[in-house]
C-alpha positions as CSV (number, residue, x, y, z in Angstrom):
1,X,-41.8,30.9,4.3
2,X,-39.6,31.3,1.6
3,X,-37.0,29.7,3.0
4,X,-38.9,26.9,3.6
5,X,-40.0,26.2,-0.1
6,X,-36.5,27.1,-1.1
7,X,-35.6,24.2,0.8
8,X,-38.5,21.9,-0.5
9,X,-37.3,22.8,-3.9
10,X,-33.6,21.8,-3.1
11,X,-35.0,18.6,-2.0
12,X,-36.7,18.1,-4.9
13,X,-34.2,18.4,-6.9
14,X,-31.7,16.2,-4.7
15,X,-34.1,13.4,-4.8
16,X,-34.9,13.2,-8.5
17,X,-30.8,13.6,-9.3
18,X,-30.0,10.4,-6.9
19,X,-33.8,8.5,-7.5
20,X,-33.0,8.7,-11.6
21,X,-29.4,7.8,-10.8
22,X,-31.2,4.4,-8.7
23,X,-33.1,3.7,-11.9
24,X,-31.0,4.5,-14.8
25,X,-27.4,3.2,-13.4
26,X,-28.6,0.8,-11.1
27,X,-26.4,3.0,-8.4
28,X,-27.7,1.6,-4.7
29,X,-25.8,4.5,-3.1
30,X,-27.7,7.1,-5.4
31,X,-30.8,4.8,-3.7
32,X,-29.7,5.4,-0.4
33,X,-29.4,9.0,-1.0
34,X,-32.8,9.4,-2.4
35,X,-34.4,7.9,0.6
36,X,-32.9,10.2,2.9
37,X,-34.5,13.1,0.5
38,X,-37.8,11.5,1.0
39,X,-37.8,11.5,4.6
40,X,-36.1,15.0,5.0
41,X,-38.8,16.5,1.7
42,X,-41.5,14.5,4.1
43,X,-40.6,16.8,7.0
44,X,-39.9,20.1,5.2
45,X,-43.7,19.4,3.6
46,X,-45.3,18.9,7.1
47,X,-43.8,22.1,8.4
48,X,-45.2,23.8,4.7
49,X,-48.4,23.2,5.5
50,X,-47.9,24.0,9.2
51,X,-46.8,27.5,7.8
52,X,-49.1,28.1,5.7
53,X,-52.3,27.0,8.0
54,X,-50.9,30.2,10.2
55,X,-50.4,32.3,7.4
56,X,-54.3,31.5,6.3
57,X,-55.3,32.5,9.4
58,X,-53.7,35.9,9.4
């Protein structure tokens, strides 16, 4: 499980560098990149709570 939120954190981080880069320098490739974080944070999230239903249950 710490893994996983090690990842979510790296996400995090990944999509607010390229999503601030989007907004502040008008970078569509920084946009691009930022989606892509979105989807892959979106999955990483899913499996969180997945993880951490089970772990609740224990």
């Amino acid at each position: 499980m710490k893994n996983l939120v090690d990842q979510i954190n790296a996400q995090i981080e990944l999509f607010s560098a390229n999503a601030a880069a989007q907004v502040e320098k008008n970078n569509k490739a920084a946009g691009t990149r930022a989606r892509k974080a979105a989807l892959e944070l979106t999955k990483l999230l899913k499996e969180f709570r997945k993880v951490s239903v089970e772990e609740a249950k224990k």
